[in-house]
Backbone as a ProteinNet text record, in pm:
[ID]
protein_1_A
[PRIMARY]
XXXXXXXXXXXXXXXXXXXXXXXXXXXXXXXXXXXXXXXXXXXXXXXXXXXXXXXXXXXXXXXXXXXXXXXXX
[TERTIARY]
-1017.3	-959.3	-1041.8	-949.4	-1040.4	-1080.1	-1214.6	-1236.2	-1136.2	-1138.6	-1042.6	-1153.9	-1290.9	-1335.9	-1320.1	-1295.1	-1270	-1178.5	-1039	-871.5	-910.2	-991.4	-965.8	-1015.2	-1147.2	-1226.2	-1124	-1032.9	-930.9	-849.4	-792	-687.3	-758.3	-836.9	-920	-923.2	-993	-1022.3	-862.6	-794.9	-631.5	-572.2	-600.8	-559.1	-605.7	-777.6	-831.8	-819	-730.8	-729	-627.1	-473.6	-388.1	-367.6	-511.8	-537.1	-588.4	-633.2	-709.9	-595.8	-491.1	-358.5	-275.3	-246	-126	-202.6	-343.3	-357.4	-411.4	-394.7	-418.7	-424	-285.1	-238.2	-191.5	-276.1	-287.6	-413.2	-426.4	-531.8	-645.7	-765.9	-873.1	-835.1	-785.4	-706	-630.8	-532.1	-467.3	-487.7	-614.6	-692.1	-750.4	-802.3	-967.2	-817.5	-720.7	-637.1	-586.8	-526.9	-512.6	-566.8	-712.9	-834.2	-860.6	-859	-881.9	-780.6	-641	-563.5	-573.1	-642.2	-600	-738.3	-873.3	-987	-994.2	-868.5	-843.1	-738.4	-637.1	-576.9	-665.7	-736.5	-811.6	-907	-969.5	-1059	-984.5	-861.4	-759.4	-714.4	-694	-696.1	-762.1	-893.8	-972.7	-1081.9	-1058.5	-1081.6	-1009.2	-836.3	-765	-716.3	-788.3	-730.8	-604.6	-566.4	-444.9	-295.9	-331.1	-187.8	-130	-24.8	51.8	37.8	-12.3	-19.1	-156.7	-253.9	-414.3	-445	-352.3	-319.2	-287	-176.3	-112.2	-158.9	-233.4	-306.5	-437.3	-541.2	-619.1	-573.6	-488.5	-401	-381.9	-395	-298.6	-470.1	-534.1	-692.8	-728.1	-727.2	-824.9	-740.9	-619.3	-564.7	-590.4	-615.3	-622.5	-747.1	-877.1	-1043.2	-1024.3	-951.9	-969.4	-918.2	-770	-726.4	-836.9	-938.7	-1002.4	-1087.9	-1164.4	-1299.1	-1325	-1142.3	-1145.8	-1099.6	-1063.2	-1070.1	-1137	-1093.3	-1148.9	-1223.2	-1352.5	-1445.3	-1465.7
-3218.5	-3219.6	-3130.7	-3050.7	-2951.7	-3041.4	-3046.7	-3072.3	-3021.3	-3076.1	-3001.8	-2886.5	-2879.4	-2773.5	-2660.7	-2671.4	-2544.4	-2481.9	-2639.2	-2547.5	-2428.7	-2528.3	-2404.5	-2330	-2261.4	-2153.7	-2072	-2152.2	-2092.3	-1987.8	-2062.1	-2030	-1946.5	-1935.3	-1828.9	-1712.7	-1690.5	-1555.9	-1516.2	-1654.5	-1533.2	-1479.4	-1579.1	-1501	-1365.7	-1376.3	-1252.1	-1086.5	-1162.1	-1008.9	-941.5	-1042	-995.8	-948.1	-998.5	-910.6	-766.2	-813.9	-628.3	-536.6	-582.1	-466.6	-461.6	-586.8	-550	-504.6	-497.4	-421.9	-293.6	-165.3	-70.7	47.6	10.4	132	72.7	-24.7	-72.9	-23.5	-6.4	1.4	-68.4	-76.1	-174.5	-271.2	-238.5	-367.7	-417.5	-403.5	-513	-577.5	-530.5	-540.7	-711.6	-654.8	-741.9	-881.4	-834.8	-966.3	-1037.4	-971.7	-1059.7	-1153.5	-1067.9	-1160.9	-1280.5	-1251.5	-1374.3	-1509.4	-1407.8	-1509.5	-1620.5	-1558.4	-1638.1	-1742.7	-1647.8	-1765.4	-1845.8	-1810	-1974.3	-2053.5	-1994	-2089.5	-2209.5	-2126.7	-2240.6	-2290.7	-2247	-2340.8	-2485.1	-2447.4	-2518.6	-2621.3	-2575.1	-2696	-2792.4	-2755.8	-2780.7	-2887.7	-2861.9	-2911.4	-3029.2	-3038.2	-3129.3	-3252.4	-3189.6	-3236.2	-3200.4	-3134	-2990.6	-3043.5	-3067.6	-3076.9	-2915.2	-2956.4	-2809.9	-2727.7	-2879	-2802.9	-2714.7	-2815.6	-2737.6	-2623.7	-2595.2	-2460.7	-2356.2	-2373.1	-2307.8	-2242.1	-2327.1	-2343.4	-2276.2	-2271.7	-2188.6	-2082.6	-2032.9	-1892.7	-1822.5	-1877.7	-1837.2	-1783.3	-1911.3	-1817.4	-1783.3	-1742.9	-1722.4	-1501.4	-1537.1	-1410.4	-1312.2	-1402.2	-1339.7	-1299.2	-1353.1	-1306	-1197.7	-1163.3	-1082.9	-943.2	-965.2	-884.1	-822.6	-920.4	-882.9	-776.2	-866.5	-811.7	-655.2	-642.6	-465.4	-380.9	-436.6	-326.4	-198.7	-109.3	25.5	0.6	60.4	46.4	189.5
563.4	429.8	337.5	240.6	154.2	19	-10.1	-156.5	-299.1	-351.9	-488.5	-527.3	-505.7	-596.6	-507.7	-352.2	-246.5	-242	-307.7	-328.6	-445.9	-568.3	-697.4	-649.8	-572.8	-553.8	-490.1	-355	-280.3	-364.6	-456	-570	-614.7	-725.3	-817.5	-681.8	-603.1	-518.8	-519.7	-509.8	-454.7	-546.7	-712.1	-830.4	-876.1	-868.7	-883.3	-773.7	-663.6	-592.9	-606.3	-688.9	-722	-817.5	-976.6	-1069.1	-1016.8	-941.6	-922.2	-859.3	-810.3	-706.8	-883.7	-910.5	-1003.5	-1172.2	-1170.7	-1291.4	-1307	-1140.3	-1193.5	-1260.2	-1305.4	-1381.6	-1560.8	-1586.3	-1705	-1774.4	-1908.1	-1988.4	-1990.2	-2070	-2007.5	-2128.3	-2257.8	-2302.7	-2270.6	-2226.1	-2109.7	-1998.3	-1964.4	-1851.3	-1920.5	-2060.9	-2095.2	-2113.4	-2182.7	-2252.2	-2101.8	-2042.2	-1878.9	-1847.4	-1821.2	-1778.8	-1898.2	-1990.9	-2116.5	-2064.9	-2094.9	-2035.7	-1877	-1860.7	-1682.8	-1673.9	-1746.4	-1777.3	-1910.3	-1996.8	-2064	-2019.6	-1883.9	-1873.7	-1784	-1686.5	-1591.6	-1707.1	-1805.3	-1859.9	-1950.2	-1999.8	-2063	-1992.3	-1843	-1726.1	-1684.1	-1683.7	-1647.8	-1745.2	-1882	-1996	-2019.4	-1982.3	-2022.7	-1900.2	-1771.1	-1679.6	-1598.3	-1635.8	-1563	-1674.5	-1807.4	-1893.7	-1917.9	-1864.6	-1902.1	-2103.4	-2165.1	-2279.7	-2267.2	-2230	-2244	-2173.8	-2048.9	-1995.6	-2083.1	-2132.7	-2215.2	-2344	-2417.7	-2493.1	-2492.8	-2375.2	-2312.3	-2271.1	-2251.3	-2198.7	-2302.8	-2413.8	-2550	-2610	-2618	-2680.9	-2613.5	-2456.8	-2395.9	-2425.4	-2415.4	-2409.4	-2537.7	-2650.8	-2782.6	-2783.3	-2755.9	-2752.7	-2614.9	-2563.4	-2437.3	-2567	-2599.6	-2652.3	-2761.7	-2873.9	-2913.5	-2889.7	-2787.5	-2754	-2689	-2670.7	-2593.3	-2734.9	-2807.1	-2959.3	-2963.7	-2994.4	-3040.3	-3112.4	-3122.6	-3199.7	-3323.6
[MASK]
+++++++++++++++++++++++++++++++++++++++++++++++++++++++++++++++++++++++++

């Protein structure tokens, strides 16, 4: 039997290799907001106990500080 923390690790490697095929012909701001998004949705999950709101919710800030943080300077 797999631990729950071996499924998420499972999951995360398979999410992150499909970020890397399906984002390379995107900008590195869409790049940075992606990634925001996908590490506030697991932190939103993970925070609330897997409620579809706290997902959601984490996806939503996690996507907006991604979008930030790649700003033109």
């Amino acid at each position: 039997m797999i631990t729950t923390n071996k499924k998420i690790l499972k999951y995360l490697y398979a999410a992150l290799l499909l970020l890397q095929v399906g984002c390379s012909n995107m900008s590195e701001r869409d790049k940075s907001t992606a990634v925001g998004a996908g590490a506030g949705a697991l932190g939103g999950a993970i925070l609330t106990g897997g409620s579809p709101v706290g997902t959601v919710g984490g996806a939503a800030v996690g996507g907006y500080i991604g979008h930030e943080v790649a700003k033109p300077k």
